[in-house]
Every structure is written in C-alpha cells, then in structure tokens.
NUKOLDREN-826056 format. One record per residue (C-alpha): residue number from 1; residue in three letters; x, z, y. Coordinates in nm, 4 decimals. Layout:
BEGIN
> NUM, ALA, X, Z, Y
...
//
This chain:
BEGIN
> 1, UNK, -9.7396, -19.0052, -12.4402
> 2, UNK, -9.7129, -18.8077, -12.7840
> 3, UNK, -9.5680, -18.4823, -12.8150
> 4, UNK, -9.2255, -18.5683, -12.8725
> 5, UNK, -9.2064, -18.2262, -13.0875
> 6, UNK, -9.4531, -18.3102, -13.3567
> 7, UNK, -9.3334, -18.4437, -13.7032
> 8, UNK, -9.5266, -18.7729, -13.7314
> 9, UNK, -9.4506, -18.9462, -13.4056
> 10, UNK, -9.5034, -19.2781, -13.3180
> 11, UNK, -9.4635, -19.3227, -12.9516
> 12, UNK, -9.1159, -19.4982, -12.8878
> 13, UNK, -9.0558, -19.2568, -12.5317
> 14, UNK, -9.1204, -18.9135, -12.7915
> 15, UNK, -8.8662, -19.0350, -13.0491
> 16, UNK, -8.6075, -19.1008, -12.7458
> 17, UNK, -8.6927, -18.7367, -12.5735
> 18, UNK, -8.6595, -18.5838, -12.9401
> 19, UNK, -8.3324, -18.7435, -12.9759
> 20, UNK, -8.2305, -18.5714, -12.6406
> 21, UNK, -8.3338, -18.2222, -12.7829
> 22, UNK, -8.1793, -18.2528, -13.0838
> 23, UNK, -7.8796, -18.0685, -13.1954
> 24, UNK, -7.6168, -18.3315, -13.3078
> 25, UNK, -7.4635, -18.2601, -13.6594
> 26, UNK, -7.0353, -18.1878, -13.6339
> 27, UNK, -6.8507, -18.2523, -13.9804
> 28, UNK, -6.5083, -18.0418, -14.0049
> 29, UNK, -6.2515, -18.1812, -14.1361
> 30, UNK, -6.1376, -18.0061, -14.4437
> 31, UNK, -5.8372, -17.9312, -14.5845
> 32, UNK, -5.7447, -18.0257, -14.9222
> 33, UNK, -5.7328, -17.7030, -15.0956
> 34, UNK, -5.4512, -17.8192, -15.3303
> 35, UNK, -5.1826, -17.9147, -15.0910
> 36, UNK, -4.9951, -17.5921, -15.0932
> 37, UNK, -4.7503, -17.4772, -15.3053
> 38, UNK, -4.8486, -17.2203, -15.6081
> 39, UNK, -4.7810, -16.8986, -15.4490
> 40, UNK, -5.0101, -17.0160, -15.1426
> 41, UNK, -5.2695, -17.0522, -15.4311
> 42, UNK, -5.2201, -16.7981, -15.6279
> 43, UNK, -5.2811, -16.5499, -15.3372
> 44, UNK, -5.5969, -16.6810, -15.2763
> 45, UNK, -5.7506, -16.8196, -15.5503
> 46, UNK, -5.5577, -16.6196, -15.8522
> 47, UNK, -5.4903, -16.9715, -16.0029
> 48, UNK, -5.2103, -17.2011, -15.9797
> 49, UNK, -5.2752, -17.5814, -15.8689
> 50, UNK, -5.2703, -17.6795, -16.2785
> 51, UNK, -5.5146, -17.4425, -16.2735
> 52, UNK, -5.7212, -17.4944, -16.0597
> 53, UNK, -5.7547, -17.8732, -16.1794
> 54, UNK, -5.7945, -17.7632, -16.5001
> 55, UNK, -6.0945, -17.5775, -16.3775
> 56, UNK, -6.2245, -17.8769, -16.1985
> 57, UNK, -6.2341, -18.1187, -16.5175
> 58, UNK, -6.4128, -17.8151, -16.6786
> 59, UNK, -6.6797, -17.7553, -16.4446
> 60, UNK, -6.7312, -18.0509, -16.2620
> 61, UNK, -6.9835, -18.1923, -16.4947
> 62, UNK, -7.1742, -17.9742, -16.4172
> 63, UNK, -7.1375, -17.8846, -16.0040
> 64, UNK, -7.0280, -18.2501, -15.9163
> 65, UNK, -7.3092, -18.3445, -15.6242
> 66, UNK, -7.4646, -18.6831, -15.7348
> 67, UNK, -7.4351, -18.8147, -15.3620
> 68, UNK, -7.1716, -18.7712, -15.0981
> 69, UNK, -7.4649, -18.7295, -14.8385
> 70, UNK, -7.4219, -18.4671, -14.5851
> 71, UNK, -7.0233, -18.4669, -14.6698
> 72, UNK, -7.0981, -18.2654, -14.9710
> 73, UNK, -6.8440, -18.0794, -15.1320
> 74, UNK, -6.5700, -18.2073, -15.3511
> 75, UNK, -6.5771, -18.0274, -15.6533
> 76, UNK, -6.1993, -17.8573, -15.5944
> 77, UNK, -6.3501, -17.7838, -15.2413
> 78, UNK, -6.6196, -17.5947, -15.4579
> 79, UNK, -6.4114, -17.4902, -15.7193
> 80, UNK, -6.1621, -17.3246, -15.4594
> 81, UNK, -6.4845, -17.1637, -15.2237
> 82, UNK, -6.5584, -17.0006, -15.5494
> 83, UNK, -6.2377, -16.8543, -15.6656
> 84, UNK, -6.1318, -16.7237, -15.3263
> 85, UNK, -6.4644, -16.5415, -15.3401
> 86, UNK, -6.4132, -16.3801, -15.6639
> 87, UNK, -6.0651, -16.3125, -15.5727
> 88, UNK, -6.0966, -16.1498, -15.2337
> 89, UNK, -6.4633, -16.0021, -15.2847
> 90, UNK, -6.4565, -16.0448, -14.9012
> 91, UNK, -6.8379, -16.0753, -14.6815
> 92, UNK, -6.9772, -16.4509, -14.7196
> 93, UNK, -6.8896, -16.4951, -14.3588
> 94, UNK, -6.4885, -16.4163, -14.4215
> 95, UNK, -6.4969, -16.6799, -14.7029
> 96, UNK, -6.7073, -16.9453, -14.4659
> 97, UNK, -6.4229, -16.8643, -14.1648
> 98, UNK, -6.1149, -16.9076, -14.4024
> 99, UNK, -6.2752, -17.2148, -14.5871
> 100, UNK, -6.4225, -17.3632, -14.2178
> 101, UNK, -6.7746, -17.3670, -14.4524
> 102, UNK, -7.1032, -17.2120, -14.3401
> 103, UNK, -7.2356, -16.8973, -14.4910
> 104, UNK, -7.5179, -17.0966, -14.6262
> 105, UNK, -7.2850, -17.3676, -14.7922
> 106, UNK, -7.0911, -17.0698, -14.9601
> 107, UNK, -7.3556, -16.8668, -15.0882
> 108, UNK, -7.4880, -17.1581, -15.2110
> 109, UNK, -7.1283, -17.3070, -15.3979
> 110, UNK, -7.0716, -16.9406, -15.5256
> 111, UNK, -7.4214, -16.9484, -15.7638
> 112, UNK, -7.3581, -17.3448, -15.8310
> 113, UNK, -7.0575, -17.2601, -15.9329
> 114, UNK, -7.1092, -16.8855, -16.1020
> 115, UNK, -7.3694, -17.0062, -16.3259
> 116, UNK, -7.1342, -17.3143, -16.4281
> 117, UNK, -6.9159, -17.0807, -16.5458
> 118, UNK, -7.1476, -16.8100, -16.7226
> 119, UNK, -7.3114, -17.1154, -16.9202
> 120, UNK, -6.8859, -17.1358, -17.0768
> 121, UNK, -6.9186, -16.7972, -17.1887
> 122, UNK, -6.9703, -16.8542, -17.5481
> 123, UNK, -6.6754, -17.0992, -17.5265
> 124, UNK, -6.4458, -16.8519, -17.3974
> 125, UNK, -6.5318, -16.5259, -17.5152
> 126, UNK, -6.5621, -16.4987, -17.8898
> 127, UNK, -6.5735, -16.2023, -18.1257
> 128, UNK, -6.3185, -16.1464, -18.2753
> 129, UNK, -6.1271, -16.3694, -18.0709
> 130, UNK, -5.9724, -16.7316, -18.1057
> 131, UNK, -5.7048, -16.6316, -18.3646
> 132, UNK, -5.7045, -16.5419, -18.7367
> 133, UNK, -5.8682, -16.2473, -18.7877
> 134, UNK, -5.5298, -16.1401, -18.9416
> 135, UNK, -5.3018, -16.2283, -18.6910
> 136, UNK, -5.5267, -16.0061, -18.4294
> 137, UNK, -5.5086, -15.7109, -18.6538
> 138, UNK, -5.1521, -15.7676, -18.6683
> 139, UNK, -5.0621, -15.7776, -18.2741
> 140, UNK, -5.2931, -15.4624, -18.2803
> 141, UNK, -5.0955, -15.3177, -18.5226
> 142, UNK, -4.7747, -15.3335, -18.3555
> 143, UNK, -4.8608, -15.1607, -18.0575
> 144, UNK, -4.8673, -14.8187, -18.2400
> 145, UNK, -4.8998, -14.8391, -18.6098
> 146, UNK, -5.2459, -14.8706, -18.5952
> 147, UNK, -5.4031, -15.0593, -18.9249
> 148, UNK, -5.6910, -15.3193, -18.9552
> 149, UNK, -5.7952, -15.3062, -18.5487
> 150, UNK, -5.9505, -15.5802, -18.4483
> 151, UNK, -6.0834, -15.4942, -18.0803
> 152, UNK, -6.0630, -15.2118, -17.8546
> 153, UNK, -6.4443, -15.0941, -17.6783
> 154, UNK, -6.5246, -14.9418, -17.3598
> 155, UNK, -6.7452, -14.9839, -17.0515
> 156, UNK, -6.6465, -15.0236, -16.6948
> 157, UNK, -6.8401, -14.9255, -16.3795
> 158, UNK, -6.9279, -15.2533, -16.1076
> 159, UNK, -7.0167, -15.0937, -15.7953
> 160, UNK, -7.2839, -15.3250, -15.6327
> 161, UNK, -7.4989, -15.2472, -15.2884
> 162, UNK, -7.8330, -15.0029, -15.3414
> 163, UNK, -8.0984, -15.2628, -15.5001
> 164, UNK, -8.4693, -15.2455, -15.3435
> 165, UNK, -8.7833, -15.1208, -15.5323
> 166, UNK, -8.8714, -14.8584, -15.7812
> 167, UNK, -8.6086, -14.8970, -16.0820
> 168, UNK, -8.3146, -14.7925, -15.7382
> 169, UNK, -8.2579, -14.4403, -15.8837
> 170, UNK, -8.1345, -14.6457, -16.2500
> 171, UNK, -7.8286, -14.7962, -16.1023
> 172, UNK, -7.6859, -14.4552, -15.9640
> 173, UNK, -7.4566, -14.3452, -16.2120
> 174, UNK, -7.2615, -14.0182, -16.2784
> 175, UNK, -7.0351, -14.0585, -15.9817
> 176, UNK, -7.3536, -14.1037, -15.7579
> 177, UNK, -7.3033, -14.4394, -15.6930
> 178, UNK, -7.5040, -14.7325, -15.7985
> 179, UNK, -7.3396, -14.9657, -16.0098
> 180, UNK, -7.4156, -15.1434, -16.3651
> 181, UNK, -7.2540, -15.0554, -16.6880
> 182, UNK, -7.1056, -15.3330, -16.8414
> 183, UNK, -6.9085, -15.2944, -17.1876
> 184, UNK, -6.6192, -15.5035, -17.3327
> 185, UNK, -6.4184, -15.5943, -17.6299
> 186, UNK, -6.0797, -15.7294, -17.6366
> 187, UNK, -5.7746, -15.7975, -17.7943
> 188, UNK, -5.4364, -15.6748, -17.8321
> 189, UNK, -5.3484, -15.9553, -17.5410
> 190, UNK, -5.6285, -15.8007, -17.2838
> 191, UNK, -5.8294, -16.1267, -17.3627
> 192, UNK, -6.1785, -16.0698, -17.3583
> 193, UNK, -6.3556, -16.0848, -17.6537
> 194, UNK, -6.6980, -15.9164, -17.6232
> 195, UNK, -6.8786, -15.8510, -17.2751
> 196, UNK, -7.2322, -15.7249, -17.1976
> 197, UNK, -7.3109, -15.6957, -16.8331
> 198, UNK, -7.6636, -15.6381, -16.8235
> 199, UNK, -7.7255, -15.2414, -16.7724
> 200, UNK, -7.7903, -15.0603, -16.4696
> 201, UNK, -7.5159, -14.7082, -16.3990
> 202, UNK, -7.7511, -14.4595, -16.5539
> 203, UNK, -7.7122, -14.5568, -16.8812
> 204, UNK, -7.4216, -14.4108, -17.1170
> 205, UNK, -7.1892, -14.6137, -17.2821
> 206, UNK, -7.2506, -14.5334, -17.6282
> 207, UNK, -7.6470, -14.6535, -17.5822
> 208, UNK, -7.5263, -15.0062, -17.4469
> 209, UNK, -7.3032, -15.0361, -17.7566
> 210, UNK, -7.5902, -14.9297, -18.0124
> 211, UNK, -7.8108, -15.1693, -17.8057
> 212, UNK, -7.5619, -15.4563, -17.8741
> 213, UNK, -7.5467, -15.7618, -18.0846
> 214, UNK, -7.1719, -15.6827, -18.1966
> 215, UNK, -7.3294, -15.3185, -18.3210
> 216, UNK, -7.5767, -15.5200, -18.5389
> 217, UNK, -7.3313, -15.7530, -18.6675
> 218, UNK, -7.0343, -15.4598, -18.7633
> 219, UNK, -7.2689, -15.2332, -18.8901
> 220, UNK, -7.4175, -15.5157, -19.1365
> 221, UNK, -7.0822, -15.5622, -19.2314
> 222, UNK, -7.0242, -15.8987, -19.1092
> 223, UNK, -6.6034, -15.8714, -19.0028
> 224, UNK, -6.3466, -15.6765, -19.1452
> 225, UNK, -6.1823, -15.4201, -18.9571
> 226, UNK, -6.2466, -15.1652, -18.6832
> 227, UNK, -6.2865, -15.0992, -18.3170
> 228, UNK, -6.1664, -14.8445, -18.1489
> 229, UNK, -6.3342, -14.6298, -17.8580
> 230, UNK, -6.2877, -14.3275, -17.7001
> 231, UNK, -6.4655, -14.0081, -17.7175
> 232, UNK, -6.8100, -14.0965, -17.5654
> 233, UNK, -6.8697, -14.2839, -17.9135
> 234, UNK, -6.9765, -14.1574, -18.1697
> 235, UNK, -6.7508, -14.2048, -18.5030
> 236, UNK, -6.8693, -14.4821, -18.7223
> 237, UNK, -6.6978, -14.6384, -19.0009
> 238, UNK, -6.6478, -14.9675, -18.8076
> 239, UNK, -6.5904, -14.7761, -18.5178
> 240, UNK, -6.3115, -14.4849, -18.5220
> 241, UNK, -6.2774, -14.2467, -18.2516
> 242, UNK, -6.0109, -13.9666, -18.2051
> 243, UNK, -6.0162, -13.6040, -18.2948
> 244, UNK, -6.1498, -13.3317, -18.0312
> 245, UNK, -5.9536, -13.1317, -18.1750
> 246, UNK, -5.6175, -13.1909, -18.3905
> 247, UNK, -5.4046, -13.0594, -18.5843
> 248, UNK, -5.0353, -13.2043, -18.6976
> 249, UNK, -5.1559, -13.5208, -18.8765
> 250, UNK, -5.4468, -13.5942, -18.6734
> 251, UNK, -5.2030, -13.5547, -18.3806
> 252, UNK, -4.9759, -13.8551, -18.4881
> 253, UNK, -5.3276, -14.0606, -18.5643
> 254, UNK, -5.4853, -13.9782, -18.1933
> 255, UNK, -5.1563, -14.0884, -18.0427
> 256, UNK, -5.1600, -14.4325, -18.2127
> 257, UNK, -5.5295, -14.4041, -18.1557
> 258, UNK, -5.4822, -14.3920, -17.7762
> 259, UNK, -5.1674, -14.6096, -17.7911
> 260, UNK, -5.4082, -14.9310, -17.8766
> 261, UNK, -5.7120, -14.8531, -17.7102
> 262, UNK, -5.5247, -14.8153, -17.3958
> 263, UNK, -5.5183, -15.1946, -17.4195
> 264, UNK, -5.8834, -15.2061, -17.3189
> 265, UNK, -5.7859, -15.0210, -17.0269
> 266, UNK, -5.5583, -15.2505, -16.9243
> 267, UNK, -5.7798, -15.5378, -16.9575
> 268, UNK, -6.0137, -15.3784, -16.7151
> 269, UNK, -5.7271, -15.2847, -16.4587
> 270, UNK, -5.6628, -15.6922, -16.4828
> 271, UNK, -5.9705, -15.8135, -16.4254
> 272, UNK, -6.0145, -15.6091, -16.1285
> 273, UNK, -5.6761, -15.6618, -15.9912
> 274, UNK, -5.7170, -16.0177, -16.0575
> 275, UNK, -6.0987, -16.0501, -15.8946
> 276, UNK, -6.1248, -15.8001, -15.6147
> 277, UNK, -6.5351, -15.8952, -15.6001
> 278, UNK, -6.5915, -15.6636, -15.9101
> 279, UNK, -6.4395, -15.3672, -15.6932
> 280, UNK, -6.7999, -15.3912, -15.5082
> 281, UNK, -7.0622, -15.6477, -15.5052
> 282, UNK, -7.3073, -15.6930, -15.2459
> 283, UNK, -7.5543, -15.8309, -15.3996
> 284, UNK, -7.8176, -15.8159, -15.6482
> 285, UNK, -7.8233, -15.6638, -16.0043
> 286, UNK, -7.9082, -16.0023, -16.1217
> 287, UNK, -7.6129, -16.1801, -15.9638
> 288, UNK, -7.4103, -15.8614, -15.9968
> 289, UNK, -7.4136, -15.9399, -16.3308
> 290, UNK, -7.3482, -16.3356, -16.3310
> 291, UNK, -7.0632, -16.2883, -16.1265
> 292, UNK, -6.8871, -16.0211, -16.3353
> 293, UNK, -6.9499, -16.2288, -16.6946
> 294, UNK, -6.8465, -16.5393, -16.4987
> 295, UNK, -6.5046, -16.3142, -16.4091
> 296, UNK, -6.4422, -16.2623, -16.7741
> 297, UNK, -6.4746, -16.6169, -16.8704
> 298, UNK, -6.1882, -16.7156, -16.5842
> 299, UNK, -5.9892, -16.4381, -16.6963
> 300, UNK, -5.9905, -16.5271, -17.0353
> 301, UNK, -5.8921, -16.8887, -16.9035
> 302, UNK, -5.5973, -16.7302, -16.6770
> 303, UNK, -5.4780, -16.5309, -17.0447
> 304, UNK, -5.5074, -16.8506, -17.2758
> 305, UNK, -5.3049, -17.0443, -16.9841
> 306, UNK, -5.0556, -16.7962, -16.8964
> 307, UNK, -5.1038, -16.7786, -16.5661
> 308, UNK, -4.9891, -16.5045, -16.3020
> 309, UNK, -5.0845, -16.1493, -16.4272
> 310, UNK, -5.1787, -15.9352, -16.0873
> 311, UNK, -5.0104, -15.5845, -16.0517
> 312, UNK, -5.2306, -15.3149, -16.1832
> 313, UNK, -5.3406, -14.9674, -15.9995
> 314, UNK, -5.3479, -14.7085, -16.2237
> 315, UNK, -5.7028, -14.6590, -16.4104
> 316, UNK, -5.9384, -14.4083, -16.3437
> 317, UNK, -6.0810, -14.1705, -16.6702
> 318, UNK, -6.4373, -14.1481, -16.6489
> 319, UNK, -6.4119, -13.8503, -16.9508
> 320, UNK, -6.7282, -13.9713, -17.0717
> 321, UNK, -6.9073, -13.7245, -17.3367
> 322, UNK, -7.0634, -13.8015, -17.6227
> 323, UNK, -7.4579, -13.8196, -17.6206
> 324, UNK, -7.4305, -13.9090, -17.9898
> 325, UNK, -7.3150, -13.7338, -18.3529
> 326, UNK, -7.0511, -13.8756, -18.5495
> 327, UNK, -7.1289, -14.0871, -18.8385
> 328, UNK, -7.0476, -13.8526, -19.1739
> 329, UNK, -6.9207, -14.2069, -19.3407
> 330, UNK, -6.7255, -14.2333, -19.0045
> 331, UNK, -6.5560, -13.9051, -19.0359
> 332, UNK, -6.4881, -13.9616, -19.3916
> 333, UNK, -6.3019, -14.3264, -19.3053
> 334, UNK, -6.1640, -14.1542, -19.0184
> 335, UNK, -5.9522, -13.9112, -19.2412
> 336, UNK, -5.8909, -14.0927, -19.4743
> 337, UNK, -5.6980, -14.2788, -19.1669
> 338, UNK, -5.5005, -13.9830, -19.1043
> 339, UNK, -5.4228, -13.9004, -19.5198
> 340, UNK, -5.3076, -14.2868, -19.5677
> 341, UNK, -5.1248, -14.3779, -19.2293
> 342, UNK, -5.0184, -14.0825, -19.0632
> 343, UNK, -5.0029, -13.7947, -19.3044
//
C-alpha cells in the first residue's frame, strides 16, 4: 500500500486512512452584524447601521470575494471585522473571539479592507476641503475673528510597537517612544483635509510640512488664504504663527490665533476617541501608516454623515520648538494681521 501521507496518492486504502487522519473543517454560524439596534453598533463599530451600509456599497467593489467557497465573508461581515478593529485597537485574537473569526481571517479582512479604504483617500480628503473656498474661510472666521483661514496644521504622534532592523532608533521620538509623525489639515468642522502619514517619530514637524506637497502648492501661490500652526513652524506668509512674545495688540491676535487652531486639536482628540487603534498600533511602520490614513478617510465619512461624535479626553501639548526661522515676508503679513484686525 502507498503512504497514505504523501500528496499524489493513488491507492484507494491511503485515500480512506488519510480521510481518517484528517481534521474535519467546522463552519460557525455567524451573526449578522446588523441586527442590533444603533447604540449596539455604535459602541463597537463607531458607525450606525446606515452607516455601516453605506460603507458596504462603497467598498464592496472592491473586497466583495468572487466565490462563496470556504463560507467567505460577506462584505458587512468584513466591513464590521474591520471597524471594530479600528475602533477598539484591541489584539487580533480579541477581535477573532468577539467576531467568532480566526486570527488569520482577521488579519487578513483588516488589510483587504484597510487598503480599500486608503485607495478613497483622494475622494475624501481634499485640500481645501469640499466647500467654497469662501464659505471655509468664513466658518473659520467665526470661531474667533480670525480672517482668510482656510485650514489649521499640526502633527500628531501614532505610537506603534519597536520595528526590527537598523532604521529602529528613527521611530523613537522626543517622548522616547517609537511612533510616526503624521501631519494634518482640517477645517473649521474637524474634517480632514490634508494628511501625511509617512514619517517615522524622530522627525520634527516643521520638516514633514516643508517636505509636503501642500507646502509646494501654498508657497507657489496656488489657494488663497492661510494656515495656521503653532509655534514649531516657522512664520510664512501662507502660514501665520503666533507671537513668542506679545504685547497688547499682538495679545488680542494670538488669542484668536489659538482660538482657531485649537480646531486642529480637536480633530485629533476625535479621531482618536473615535478609533482607539491609533492610541497604539502593533504593527508595522508600513501598515502603521495604512491604517491611520485609512482612519482619516472614515472619519471624514462619519463628519460628512453626521454621525455620533465620541467624547474627547483632553489633548496633550507636545510644546514643540521651532528648528526653523521665520519667514521676513511672514513676519511682515503677520503684523500687518495685528495693525488691520486686531489693533
């Protein structure tokens, strides 16, 4: 008789003895994920059912298994694997047990479904944003006073697990934890409108933003208006920064300077609150990276769609200094500023 453990057997007795050896395959029955009500949902997957299904038309295109071999996953099965992920940021085994999945099925649904949504970035995030360029100066204006705004910048701090080889000692940033540096724009509404996720914790904020596209594009003069950033920046006359030091009518002018730019702030305390993953990632730089641009896109879907805003934890300052001058044009718009809107 054949081996009955080789691959190409022909004996009729080794197929029946394999048979006997071989583990049989058990198919859980799975809930649908869409059969509670929208506080059941919301909890754990930040989105309500409309939501959710909203998500599926979008992504299924391009998730949707061709075959329902194996019992593959539904695309809201998918959908949902991926969102309670993002929202819990709990170990792949956590996600498997509350899902009744695998590990290997969710790791494997979370990319799928990650890189769905990073390719829907361009869709989603746009500088300056969806609106008139007019109307977003205008809600920007209304916070504090503050003229021709049209996005607030900063960077936030992912923390992700120590990555192997010899570029390790990059990701450790000023806190002495390793992490990537990823910078965002947004609007007056915390809608994201610029993101760059991409650099590893070492490097300063201000580099990242000269080393962007939306640097190129404001400094060649291609939208009108300003952003506003904090001190680590240095002042440029598309990008205004407040005084280190000021007297009465630069007072008034930091005030409404920090008034509006606390709005980026904000956006970063949502997206965390909303997407507990981006409070630490245990993965790779690479997916560290997909994951948190593929947070910003379903963010900006939760804004456009009104859904449930999470409560926010107060921010943390990072008091970043400056590694580079101020502009002299910047200055010179800068108090100008002060003489024509706060003098």
């Amino acid at each position: 008789m054949a081996c009955p453990f080789l691959r190409d057997v022909v004996d009729e007795e080794a197929l029946v003895l394999r048979r006997a050896f071989r583990r049989e395959r058990v198919f859980r029955d799975r809930l649908d994920p869409l059969a509670f009500p929208d506080d059941h949902l919301y909890e754990r997957y930040r989105f309500s059912a409309d939501g959710i299904r909203y998500l599926c038309r979008l992504l299924g295109p391009r998730i949707k298994h061709r075959t329902a071999r194996s019992h593959a996953l539904s695309v809201e099965q998918m959908v949902c694997v991926a969102l309670r992920f993002f929202a819990s940021g709990a170990f792949l085994y956590s996600v498997g047990d509350a899902e009744q999945l695998n590990k290997a099925t969710i790791c494997r649904t979370i990319k799928s479904v990650c890189l769905a949504i990073k390719a829907l970035a361009d869709v989603f995030i746009s500088f300056p944003g969806h609106r008139r360029l007019c109307d977003i100066k205008e809600e920007f204006y209304r916070i504090a006073g503050f003229p021709n705004v049209i996005g607030a910048v900063d960077c936030t701090h992912i923390r992700i697990k120590a990555p192997s080889g010899a570029h390790e000692a990059d990701f450790v940033n000023r806190k002495s934890f390793h992490s990537i540096n990823v910078q965002m724009v947004c609007n007056a509404d915390c809608v994201i409108s610029n993101v760059v996720a991409k650099w590893p914790g070492s490097v300063h904020d201000s580099r990242i933003f000269r080393a962007s596209e939306i640097y190129q594009c404001l400094s060649q003069g291609e939208f009108s208006g300003v952003l506003l950033g904090d001190r680590g920046y240095g002042c440029q006359p598309f990008l205004l920064t407040p005084f280190t030091d000021p007297q009465e009518a630069q007072q008034a002018y930091n005030h409404a300077h920090a008034r509006t730019r606390a709005r980026v702030e904000m956006t970063f305390g949502l997206l965390k609150a909303r997407f507990h993953c981006l409070h630490k990632l245990r993965v790779s730089p690479v997916r560290a990276c997909d994951i948190t641009v593929a947070c910003a896109v379903l963010h900006n879907v939760a804004c456009l769609r009104k859904e449930r805003a999470p409560r926010v934890p107060p921010a943390m300052d990072w008091d970043n200094p400056a590694i580079f001058p101020d502009d002299d044009c910047g200055r010179l718009l800068r108090d100008q500023y002060v003489l024509n809107y706060f003098s």
